[in-house]
N, C-alpha and C positions, 0 to 999 in steps of 0.2 A: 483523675481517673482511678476507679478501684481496681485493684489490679488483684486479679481473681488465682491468675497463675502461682502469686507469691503464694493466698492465704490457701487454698486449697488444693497446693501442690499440682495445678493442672498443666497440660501442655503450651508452651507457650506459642503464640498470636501464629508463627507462622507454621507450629507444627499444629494449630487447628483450623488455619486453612486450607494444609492438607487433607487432613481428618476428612473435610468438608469437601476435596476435589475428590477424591475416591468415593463418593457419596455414588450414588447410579441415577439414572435421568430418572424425571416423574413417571410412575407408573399408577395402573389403579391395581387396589389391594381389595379383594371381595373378604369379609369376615362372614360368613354365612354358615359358623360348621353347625353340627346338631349335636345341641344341648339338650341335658336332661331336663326336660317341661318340667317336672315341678320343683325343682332347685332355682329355676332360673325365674319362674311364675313367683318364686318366694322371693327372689331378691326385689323384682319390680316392686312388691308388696311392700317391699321393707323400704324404700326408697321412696316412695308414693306416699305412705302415710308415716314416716319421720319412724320406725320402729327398728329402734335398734337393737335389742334383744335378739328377733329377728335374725335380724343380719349376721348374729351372730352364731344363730343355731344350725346356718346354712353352712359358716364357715367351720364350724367344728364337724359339720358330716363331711365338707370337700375334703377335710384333714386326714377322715377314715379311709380314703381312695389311696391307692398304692399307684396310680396313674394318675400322673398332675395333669386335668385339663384346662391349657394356657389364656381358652378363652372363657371359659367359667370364671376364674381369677379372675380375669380382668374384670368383668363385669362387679364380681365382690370388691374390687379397688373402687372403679367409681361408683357401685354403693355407697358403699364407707366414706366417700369424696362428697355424695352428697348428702350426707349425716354430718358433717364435718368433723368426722374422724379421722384425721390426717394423718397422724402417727399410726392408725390400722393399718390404711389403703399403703402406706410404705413399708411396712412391716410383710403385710400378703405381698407387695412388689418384692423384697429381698428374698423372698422364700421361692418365687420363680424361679427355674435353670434355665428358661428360656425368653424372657418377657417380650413383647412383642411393639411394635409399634404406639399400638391403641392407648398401652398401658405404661408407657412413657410417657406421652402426649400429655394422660390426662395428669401424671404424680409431676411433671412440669408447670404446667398452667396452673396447678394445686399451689406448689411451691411458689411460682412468683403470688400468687394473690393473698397469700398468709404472711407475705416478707418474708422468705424466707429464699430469697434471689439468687445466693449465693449456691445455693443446693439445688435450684432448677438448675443455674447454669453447670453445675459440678455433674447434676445428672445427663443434661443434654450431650456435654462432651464423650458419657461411658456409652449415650446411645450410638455417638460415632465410632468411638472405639470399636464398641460392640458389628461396628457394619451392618447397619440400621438406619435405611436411609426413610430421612426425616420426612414425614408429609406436612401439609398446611397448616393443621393443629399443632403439630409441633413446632414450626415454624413462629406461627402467632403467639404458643406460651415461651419460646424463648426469648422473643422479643419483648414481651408483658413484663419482664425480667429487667432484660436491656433499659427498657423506657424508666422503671421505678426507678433503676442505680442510676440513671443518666451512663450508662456505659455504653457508650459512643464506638468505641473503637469495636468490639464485641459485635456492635451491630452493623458495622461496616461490612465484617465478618461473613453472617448472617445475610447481608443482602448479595454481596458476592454467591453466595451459594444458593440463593433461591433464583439467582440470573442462570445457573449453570444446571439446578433441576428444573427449572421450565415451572416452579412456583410462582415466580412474579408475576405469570399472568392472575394469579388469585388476589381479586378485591381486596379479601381477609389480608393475605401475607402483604399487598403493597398499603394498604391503610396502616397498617403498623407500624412497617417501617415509619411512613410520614409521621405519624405520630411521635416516634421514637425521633425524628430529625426536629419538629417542633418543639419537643421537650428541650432540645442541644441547641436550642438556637440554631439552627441550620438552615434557617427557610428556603434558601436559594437552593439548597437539597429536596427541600418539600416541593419546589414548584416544577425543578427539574424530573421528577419521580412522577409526579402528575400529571405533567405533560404527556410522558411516555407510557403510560396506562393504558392497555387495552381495553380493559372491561372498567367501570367504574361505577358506584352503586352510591348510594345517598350518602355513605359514610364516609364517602371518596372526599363527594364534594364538603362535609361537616368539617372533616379530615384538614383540609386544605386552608377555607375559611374559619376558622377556629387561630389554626397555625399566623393568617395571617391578622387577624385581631390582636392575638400576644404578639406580633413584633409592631403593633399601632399602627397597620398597613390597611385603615382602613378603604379605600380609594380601591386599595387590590379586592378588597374582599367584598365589595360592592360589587366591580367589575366580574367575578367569578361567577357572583348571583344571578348578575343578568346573563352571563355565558351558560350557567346554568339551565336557567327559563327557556334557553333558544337551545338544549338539549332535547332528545326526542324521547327520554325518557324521564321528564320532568316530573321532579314530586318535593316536597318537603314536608317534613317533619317539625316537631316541635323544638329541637335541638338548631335545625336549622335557623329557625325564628330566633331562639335567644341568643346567638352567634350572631344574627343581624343588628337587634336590639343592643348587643354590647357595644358593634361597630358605631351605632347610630349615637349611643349614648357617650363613645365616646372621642368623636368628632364633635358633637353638637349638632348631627345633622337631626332637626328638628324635621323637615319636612320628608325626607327620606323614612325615619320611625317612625309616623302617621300613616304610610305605604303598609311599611310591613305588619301595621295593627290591621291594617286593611286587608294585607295576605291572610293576617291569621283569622280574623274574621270569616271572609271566602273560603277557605280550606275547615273551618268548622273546628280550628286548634287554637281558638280564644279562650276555650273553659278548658282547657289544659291548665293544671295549676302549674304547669314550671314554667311555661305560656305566660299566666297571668305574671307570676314571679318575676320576671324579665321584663313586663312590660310595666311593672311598680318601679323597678331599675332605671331601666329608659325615662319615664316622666321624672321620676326623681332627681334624674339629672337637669335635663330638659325640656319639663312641662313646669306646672305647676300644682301647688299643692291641691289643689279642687282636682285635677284631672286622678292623682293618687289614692286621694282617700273616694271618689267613684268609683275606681276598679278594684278599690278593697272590699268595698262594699257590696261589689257586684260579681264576686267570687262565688260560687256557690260551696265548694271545696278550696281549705286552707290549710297548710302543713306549716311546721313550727317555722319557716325558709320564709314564710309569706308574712306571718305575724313580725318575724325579725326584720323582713324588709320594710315592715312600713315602720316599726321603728326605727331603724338608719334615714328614714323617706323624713319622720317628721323631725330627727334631728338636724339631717341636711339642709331644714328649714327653717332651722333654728326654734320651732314651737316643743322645747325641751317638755315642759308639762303635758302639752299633748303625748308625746311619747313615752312619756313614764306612765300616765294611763295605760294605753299600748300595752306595755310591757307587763302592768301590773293583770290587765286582763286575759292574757295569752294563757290558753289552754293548757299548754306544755314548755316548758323552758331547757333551754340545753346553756353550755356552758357558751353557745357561741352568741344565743340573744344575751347573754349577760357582757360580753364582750363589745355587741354593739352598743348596747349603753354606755358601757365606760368607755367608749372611745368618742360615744357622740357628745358625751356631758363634758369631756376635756375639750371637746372641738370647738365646743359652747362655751369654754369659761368658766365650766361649773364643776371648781377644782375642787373644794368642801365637799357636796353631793359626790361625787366620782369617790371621793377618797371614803365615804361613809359607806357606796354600796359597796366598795371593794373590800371595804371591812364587815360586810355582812356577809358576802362572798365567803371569806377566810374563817367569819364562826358558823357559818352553816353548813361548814365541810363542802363545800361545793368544789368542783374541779377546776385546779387553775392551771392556764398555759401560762406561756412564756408573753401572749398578746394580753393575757389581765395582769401580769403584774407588768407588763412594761406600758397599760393605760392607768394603773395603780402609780408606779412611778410618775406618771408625765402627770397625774393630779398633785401630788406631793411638788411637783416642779411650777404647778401652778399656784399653789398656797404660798411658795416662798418660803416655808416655817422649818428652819434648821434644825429644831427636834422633832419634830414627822423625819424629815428626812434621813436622819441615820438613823431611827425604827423601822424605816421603809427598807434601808440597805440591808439592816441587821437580818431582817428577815427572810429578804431574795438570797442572801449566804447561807442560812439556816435550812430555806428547802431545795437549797442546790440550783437555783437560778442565778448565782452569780457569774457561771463561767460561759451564761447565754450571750450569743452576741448582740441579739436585738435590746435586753434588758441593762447589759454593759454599756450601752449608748444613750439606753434613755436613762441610766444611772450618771452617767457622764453629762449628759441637760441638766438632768434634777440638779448637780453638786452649782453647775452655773445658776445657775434660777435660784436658788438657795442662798448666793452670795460664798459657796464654799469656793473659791478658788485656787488654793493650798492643794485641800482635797482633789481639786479636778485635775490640777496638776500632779500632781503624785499617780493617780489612775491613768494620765496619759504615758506617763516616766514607764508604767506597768504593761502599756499596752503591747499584744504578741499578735493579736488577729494584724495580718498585713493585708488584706483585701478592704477594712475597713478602718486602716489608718487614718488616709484623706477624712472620711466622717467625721472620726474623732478631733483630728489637729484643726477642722475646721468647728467644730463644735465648743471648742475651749477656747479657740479666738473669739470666735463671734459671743462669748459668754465674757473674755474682758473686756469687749466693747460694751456689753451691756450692761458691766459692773463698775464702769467710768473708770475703766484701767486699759485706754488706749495708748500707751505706751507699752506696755505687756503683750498690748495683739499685736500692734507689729511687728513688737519684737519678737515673739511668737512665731510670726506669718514669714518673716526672712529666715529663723532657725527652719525650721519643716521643710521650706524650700530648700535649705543648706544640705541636709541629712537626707533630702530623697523622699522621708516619707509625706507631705503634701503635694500630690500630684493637682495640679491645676486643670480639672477636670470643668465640665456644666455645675454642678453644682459647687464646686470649692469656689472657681470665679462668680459666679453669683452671691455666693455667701460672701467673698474677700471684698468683690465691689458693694455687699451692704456695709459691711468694717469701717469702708471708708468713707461710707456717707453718714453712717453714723456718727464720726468723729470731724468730719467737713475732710477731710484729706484730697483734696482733690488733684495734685498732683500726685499721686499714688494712686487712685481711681484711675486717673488716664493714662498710666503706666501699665495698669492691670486690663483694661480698655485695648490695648495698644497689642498685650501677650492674646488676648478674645479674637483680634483681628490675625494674629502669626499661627492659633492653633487654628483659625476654621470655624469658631464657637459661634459668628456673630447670629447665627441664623436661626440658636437656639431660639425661642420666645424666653422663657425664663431667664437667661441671661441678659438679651434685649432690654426685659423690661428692668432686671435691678440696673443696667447703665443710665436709664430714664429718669431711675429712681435715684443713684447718686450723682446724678450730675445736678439735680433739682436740690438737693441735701448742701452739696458746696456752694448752691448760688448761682449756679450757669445755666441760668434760664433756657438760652438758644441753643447751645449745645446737649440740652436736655429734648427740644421741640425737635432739632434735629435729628435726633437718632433717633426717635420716635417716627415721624416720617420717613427713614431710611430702613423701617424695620420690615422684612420679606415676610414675617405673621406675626398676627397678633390676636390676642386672645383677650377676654373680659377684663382679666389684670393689668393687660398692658393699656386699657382705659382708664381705669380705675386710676392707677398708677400717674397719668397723664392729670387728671382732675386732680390729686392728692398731690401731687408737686405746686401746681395753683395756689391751690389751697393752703399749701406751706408759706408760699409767699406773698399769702393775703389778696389774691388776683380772683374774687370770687365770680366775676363780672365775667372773666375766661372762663372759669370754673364751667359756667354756664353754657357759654359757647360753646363749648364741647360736649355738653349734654343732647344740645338742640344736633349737633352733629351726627350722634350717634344715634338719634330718631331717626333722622333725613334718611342715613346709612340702612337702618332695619336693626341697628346691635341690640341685644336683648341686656338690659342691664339687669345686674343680681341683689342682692342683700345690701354687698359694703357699698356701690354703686348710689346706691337710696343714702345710705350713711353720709355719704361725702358732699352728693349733690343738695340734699339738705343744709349740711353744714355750710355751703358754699353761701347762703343765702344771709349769712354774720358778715360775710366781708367783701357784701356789694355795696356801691357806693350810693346808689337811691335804697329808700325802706321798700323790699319786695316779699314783706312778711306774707302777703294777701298770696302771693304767687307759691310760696311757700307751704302756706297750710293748703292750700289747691293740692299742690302737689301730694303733701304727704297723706291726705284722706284719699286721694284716689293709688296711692299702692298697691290698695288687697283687688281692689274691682276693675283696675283697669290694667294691670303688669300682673298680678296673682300672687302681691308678696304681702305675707302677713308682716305689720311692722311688728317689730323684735324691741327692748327693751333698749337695743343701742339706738334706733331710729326715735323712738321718743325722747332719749338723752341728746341727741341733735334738734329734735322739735325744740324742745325747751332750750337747750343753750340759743338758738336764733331769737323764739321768743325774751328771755333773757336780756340779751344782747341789743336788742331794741325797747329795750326798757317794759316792757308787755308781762310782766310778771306776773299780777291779777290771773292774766290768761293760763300762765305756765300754772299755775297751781289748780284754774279749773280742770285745765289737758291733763294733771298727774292724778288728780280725785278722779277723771273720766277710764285712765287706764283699764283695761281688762285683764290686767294681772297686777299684780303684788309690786308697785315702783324698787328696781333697784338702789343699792350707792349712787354708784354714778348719775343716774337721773337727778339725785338729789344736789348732788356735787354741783348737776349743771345748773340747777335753783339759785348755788349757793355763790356759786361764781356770778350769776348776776345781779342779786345783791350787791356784791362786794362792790361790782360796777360800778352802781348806782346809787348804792351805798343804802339802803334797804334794811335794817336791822332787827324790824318785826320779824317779817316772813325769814331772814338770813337764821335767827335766832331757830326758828321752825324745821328750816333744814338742814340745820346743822344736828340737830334734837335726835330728826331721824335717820341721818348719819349714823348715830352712837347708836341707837336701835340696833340697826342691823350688821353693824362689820365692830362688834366693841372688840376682838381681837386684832383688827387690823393694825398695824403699824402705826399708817398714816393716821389711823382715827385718832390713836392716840395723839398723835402732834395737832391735829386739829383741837382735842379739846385743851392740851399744853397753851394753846397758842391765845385759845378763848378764855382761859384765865388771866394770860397776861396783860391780855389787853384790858382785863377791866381791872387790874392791878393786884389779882389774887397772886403773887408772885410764888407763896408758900402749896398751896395747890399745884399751881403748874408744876410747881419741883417735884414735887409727890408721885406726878402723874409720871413723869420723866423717871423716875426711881424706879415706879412697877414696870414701865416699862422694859428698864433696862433688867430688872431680877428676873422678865418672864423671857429673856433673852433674843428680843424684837430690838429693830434698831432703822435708823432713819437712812437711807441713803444721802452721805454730805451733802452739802451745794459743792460744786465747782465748775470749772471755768477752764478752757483751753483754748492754746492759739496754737498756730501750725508755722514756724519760723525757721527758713532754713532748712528744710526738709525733716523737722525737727518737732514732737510735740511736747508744748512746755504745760505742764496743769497747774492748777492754781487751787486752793480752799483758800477757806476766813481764817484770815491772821498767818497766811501763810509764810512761811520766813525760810521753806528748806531749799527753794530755788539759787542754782550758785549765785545769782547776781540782783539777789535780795535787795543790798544797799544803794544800788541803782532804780531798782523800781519802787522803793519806798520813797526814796529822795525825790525821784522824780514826780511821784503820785502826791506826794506832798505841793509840792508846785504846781501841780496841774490842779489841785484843789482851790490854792488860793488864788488861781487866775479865775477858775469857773465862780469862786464867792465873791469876785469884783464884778461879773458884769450880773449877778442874780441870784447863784445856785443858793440854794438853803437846805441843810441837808432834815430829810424828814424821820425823826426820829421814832414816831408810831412804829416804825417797820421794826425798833429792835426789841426782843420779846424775853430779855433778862431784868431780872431788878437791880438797875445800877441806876450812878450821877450820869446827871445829863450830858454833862463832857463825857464822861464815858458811854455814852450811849453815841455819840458822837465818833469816837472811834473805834466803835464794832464796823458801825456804818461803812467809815470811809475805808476797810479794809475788807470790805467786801472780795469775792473771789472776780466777779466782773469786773472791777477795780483797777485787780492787779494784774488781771491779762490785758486787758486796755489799754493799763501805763505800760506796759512790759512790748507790748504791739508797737505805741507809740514810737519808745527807745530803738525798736530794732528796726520799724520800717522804715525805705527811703520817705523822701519828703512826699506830701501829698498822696502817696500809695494808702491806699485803705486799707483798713482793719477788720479782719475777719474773725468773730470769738466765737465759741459755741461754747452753751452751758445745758449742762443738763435737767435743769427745775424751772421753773419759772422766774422771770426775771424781777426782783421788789422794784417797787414806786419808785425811789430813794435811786436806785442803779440807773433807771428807765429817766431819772430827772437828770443825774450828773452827765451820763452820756449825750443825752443831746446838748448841754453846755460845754462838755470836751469836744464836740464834733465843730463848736463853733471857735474857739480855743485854740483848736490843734487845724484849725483850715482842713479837716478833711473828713471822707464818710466811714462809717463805724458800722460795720453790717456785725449782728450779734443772732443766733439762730438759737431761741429757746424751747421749753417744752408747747407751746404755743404757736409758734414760727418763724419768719425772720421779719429782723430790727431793722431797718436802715435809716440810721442816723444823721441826719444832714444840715447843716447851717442848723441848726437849734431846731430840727423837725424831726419827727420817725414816722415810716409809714406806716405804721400801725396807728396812728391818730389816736396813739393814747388810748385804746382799749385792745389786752389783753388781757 
């Protein structure tokens, strides 16, 4: 709370509620004296037609009167008020000896709407002082005051004293208030105030449903509308309309927004453009893209608001080029369509693009907030590339964006996503904002799980809880239960599980669905389906989320059944939806390609969703995947835009399959095309020299790699022992009980090469002797969490490892002859899904 008494010496709270009880009940005040006609016929003139010269030759003759007329003045205030000569109209107000109501009122309502808050409310106080009791106008500019500062208490103030002048019966003065209680989070003040409302006028009801939109009360704010209809003095506005359309868009109520297109339609406020505006909003959410770009088109009138929505419309849609058209067509640009670009192009993945317009942004001197460089930063955080990223920092310090909270956070992602974790942690060691502590301690754990330093998050995630600042809020537990399924922890999942059910959380959706989500990551299929059935709502992702756990565990055949389910149901599936359920069609157990391509050709005409570039990288890996290669490359030459990486990748993975090395050769070609910065590209073509024995090339490639300061994320390998995680790389040797898991992985090798194994040495991509090639192999990271699982579990208990790459040939062969070995099952969850290793079987049937 600003505390106004400190800064500008004013009366404190309860010496201006007295101020405010010595006020005198409402009266009417007549202004009617007689002014000189043509002083006053000159101000109108000057006000009317913007002329300030004027204005000011009136005031230098009121100057020559030796008798101040107090309402002459005033009228030369709000002259000058409406020239937007601010400093005048205050200037002729201190020259007054007796100013009067009118001309408080209006150097108040001046004051708050220039920001300049502190000085309405500094002047409000001298008008009590003064014994000057306030009318309506004044009331509503001191509150206009109130609502900018959020100064809550002030308005408490304020509404005490318009109860006791008999002003609250004024529309004006209780809409404000509500207003001013909506701004504080107050709604139970907003409804309460509403209730007790005499007179009530369209702004009443705006007022009310507006308030209950911002607290997501949409259910209330329906209920209002139709208590509204059944008022006897029913009307609406165009304001009213897009207060509905927000409610409608953001529920999902799809059939409910068809109503109110239909209001507006009937009431003749369809060609209103902030009309049209709201209802590009509304279908963007929840229509489709054909329903969007008709009423774009069938606008007759469009403000830069409208062009900007349909570009957010067509990035929401993920038709990223469509909207760069858009954008590039748009009559007029402000800094806020540039904003929606860069925030749609990172929402898309199109972290290069974002970070190029953001650097076009910065040399064409264009205005930036705090929201383009924190979509500037969060592209930098999607490139990965450690030197963008401290030019990115260097620069938010340089124009004083550093000490932003929003830009400190997404500077706080970038350092994760970067691989900086030194850096992120020093930034958290630094962190002062304590409102958005949780953010951050949650932002840098979930960044060492991402950076295969699960040992760090939790060790992390116990400090934060230790010290106070990790409050385990909706989002912290959502975020801590992703930590833990990302790393399989599952007893820590259900401990965090366990504090969801003691705060009350369980009923969030978003929490819901991450418990869905890790309980599927550890393995626990049923206690995954379970809580998903036990969930009190559920939204598109907690679908989504339900199919993608399947799908982790290779159950494409469910995958399915949950699709048809969500027909039955009426659920409207979205984007990833199409992704997933595609992708489901790789790990069904009959070929249901035909069922397949069915599907993904009727997307646009029958559901209204344009496939996106990830939906053809699902087309192809299925095609792929069933050997249908031929096909996959006439589906990427039919494309209607430009095939990404990934698309090719999914080419290239099923070659490998099937072993393919024309067409493999082709996609790997156009691989390096397009990403020759990338990383990984480089390790792919490292990886294609060695294979054909160019050993000196690969080194090469490996060299520039490492000078241009890119670098592979290791392999490794973790188990969870003891409540304990142990991690593992190649040749690892730093674990204390190294000599035990060599010894013993030694023995476990020469059992698995009595009854078959042979270790395949293709998989190692050095130029060494074959015995050496032999033991890269056998000390693989999978390996030594295996043998090290082995060692520590009771008998027969399974082993559970998570790795974070894909798992080689050579691991995927040993393991199923340890499973038969060791008598027992060897569950392993790669970048692919999970293993289950059993009697010399996996359920993957050998294609990943």
């Amino acid at each position: 709370m600003i505390s106004l008494q400190t800064s500008l010496l004013l009366p404190t709270p309860t010496q201006t509620l007295s101020l405010l009880k010595t006020s005198k009940p409402r009266h009417v005040t007549h202004y009617l004296p007689s002014l000189p006609p043509p002083l006053l016929h000159a101000l109108h003139l000057s006000s009317r037609h913007a002329h300030t010269h004027l204005a000011r030759t009136v005031h230098a003759s009121l100057l020559k009167h030796e008798e101040q007329d107090t309402h002459l003045f005033t009228v030369l205030i709000s002259t000058y008020l409406k020239l937007d000569l601010l400093s005048h109209a205050h200037r002729v107000f201190l020259s007054l000896t007796s100013p009067n109501v009118v001309s408080y009122s209006a150097l108040i309502s001046a004051f708050s709407k220039a920001h300049r808050e502190r000085h309405a409310l500094h002047l409000f106080l001298r008008m009590l002082n003064s014994h000057i009791a306030p009318n309506e106008y004044s009331y509503v500019a001191v509150l206009t005051a109130c609502i900018r500062m959020l100064n809550f208490e002030f308005g408490l103030q304020i509404h005490a004293a318009a109860i006791k002048t008999g002003y609250l019966d004024s529309a004006f003065v209780a809409n404000a208030l509500m207003c001013l209680y909506s701004k504080c989070a107050s709604f139970h003040l907003v409804l309460k105030l509403f209730d007790e409302m005499r007179y009530r006028d369209i702004a009443s009801w705006n007022t009310v449903m507006s308030g209950a939109v911002q607290e997501s009360m949409y259910d209330v704010a329906f209920t209002l509308f139709r208590d509204m209809q059944g008022s006897d003095a029913f009307r609406l506005d165009y304001f009213t309309l897009s207060i509905l359309l927000t409610a409608c868009a953001g529920s999902g109520s799809v059939v409910e927004g068809s109503q109110v297109h239909a209001h507006a339609v009937k009431a003749g406020l369809d060609g209103e453009v902030d009309v049209g505006n709201a209802l590009i909003g509304f279908y963007t959410e929840c229509g489709c893209v054909d329903n969007v770009v008709w009423l774009f088109e069938g606008m007759r009138v469009r403000d830069v608001i409208t062009w900007t929505e349909m570009v957010t419309a067509y990035m929401g849609f993920g038709l990223v080029d469509l909207a760069l058209k858009v954008f590039d067509d748009m009559p007029e640009k402000n800094c806020v369509s540039y904003n929606a670009v860069l925030s749609g192009l990172c929402w898309n993945g199109e972290g290069l693009r974002a970070l190029g317009l953001f650097i076009e942004m910065v040399e064409g001197g264009l205005e930036l907030t705090d929201f383009s460089l924190t979509s500037g930063v969060n592209a930098c955080g999607l490139l990965a590339d450690y030197r963008i990223s401290r030019q990115v920092h260097g620069f938010a310090i340089k124009f004083g964006f550093g000490s932003n909270a929003c830009v400190e956070a997404a500077l706080l992602d970038m350092y994760t996503r970067c691989g900086r974790m030194a850096d992120a942690r020093k930034m958290l060691c630094r962190w002062e904002l304590e409102e958005f502590s949780t953010v951050a301690w949650t932002s840098v754990i979930c960044g060492y799980a991402r950076n295969g330093q699960p040992e760090e998050a939790i060790s992390l995630f116990h400090l934060g809880q230790l010290n106070g600042k990790l409050v385990m809020d909706e989002v912290a537990s959502a975020s801590m239960l992703g930590v833990c399924g990302t790393v399989g922890h599952h007893d820590m999942g259900k401990q965090i599980f366990c504090n969801v059910l003691k705060l009350g959380l369980q009923s969030n959706v978003e929490v819901g669905n991450a418990v869905v989500s890790m309980y599927f990551k550890c393995g626990n299929v049923d206690d995954a389906i379970r809580m998903f059935n036990n969930m009190s709502s559920m939204d598109i992702v907690s679908w989504n989320t339900l199919i993608s756990g399947y799908l982790l565990h290779r159950q494409g055949d469910r995958a399915l059944e949950i699709w048809l389910k969500m027909k039955e149901e009426g659920i409207k599936p979205d984007q990833v939806t199409f992704v997933l359920i595609i992708s489901a069609y790789r790990h069904t157990n009959l070929n249901l390609v035909d069922d397949c391509r069915s599907l993904f050709n009727s997307m646009k005409h029958v559901y209204q969703i344009e496939p996106t570039s990830e939906h053809y990288c699902s087309f192809i890996s299925v095609l792929g995947h069933w050997n249908l290669l031929e096909e996959a490359v006439e589906t990427i030459n039919r494309m209607p835009f430009k095939p990404s990486a990934p698309v090719w990748r999914a080419l290239l993975d099923g070659c490998r399959l099937h072993k393919n090395t024309m067409i493999g050769k082709w996609a790997a070609k156009n691989i390096l095309a397009l990403e020759p910065e990338d990383p990984s590209t480089f390790i792919l073509v490292s990886n294609l020299y060695s294979a054909s024995g160019r050993w000196d090339r690969s080194e090469m490639v490996r060299e520039n790699m490492r000078e241009k300061g890119f670098r592979k994320h290791p392999a490794q390998s973790w188990i969870i022992c003891q409540k304990k995680i142990h991690t593992f790389y190649l040749r690892d040797r730093s674990h204390p009980q190294e000599k035990d898991i060599y010894s013993g992985l030694e023995i476990l090798i020469l059992e698995c090469l009595k009854i078959g194994y042979e270790p395949d040495t293709s998989f190692v991509i050095h130029e060494v002797e074959e015995h050496q090639k032999k033991n890269f192999l056998f000390y693989h990271s999978s390996k030594l969490a295996a043998t090290y699982g082995i060692l520590m579990a009771k008998p027969r208990q399974p082993i559970r490892i998570v790795k974070n790459v894909l798992l080689c040939g050579d691991c995927h062969t040993f393991l199923k002859y340890a499973s038969i070995v060791t008598k027992r099952d060897i569950f392993l969850r790669d970048s692919s899904g999970f293993h289950c290793f059993s009697n010399g079987q996996c359920s993957c049937k050998d294609c990943w």
